[in-house]
N, C-alpha and C positions, 0 to 999 in steps of 0.2 A: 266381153268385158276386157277391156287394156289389162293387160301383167302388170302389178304393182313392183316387178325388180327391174330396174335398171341399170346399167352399168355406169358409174362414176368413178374415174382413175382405179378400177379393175376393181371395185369396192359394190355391195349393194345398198340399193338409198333406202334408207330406211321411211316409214313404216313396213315392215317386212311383216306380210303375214301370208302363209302357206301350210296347206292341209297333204297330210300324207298321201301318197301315190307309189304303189307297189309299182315292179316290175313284171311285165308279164311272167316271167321266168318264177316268179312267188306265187302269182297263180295258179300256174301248172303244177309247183311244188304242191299246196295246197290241198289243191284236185284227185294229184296223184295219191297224197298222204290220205285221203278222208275216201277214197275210190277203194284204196287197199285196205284200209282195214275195215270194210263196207264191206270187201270181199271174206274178210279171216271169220266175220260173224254170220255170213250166210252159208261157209266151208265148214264150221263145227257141228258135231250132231249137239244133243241135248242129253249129253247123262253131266252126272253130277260136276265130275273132275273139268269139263268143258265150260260148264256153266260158270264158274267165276271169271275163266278165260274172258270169255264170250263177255259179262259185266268191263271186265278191266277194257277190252276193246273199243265198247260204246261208252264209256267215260271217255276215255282219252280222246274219241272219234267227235264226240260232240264238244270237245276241248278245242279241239283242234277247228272243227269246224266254226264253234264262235269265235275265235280269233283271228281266222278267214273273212268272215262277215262284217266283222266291227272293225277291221283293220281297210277293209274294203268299199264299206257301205253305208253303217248305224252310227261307230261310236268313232269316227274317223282321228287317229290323233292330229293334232296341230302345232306350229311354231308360229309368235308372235313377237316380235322384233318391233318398239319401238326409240325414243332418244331416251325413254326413262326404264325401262324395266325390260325384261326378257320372260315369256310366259311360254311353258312346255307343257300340252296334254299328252298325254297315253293311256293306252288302254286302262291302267286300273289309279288313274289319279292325274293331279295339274299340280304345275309347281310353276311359282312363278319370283323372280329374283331382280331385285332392284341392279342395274349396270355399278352403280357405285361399291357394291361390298363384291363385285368378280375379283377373283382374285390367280383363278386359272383357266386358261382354254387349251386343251389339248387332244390331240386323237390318240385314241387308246385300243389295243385288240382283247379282246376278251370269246376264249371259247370259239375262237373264228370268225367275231360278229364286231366289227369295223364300228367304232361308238366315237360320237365326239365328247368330251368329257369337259364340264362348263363346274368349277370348284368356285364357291360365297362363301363370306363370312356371316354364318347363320345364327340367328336370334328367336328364343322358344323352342317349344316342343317338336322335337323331330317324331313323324308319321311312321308307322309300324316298317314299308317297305324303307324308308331312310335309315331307322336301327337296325334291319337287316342288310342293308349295304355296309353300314359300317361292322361290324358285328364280322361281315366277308371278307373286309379292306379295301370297300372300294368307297373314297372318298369324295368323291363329285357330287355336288350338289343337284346337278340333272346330268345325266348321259341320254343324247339322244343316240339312236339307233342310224347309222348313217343310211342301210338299205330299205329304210322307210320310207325315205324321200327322195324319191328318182331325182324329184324336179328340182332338187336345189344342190348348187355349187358347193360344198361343203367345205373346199378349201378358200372359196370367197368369200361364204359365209365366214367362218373362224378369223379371219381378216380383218372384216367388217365389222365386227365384235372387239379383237383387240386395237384396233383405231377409235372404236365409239369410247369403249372404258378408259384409254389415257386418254381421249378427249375429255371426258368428264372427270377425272382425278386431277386435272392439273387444275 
């Protein structure tokens, strides 16, 4: 199937739509994270003081592990870039924002994790993880995850974004 991105004066044409794609390098990460603590629960005996060890390991192991899978395979996040709207899934919800009320696009670091940070002027009820962004300080209305998306230019993305929104303001 043709790539629906192409290059237009260093800009992406929009319809834009592209599905998460890890680095191999997050794989391995992964593998290794869900290998090791595979190992700390086959390495403890079984008296008491082990045994909640042992629970916290296979929570977090199967945390970790569905987050591998769905980031991977099942619940795959997306970006949807059209002339009217901007729509972001992730793992645990979709947002999706009309191009007219953007009002920031910026790259931000948070905790070492490279985010692009997409701020609207929002109308209703903000979603349980929205009142905990804010509630933290972080006011973006979507932050996507830069290292989620191999496949996309994110400094031409962010481009393409503020060309689309003053196209449509003026």
């Amino acid at each position: 199937m043709k790539d629906l991105i192409t290059e237009n004066n260093g800009l992406y044409s929009l319809p834009l739509h592209k599905q998460a794609k890890l680095k191999w390098s997050f794989h391995l990460l992964y593998g290794f994270l869900v290998t090791m603590l595979l190992g700390f629960i086959l390495i403890l005996n079984d008296d008491s003081v082990k045994l909640s060890l042992k629970l916290f390991f296979y929570v977090f192991m199967i945390l970790i592990l569905y987050s591998w899978l769905a980031l991977a395979f099942f619940n795959k996040p997306y970006l949807i870039i059209n002339d009217e709207y901007l729509e972001y899934k992730w793992l645990f919800g979709r947002k999706r924002i009309d191009l007219d009320t953007i009002n920031q696009i910026e790259f931000y670091s948070e905790n070492g994790v490279t985010k692009l940070g997409i701020g609207a002027i929002e109308h209703g009820k903000r979603s349980f993880f929205e009142a905990t962004d804010r509630m933290l300080g972080r006011y973006y209305s979507v932050s996507i995850v830069v290292s989620t998306f191999s496949n996309i230019d994110f400094d031409k993305l962010r481009l393409t974004l503020i060309a689309k929104v003053n196209q449509r303001n003026q």
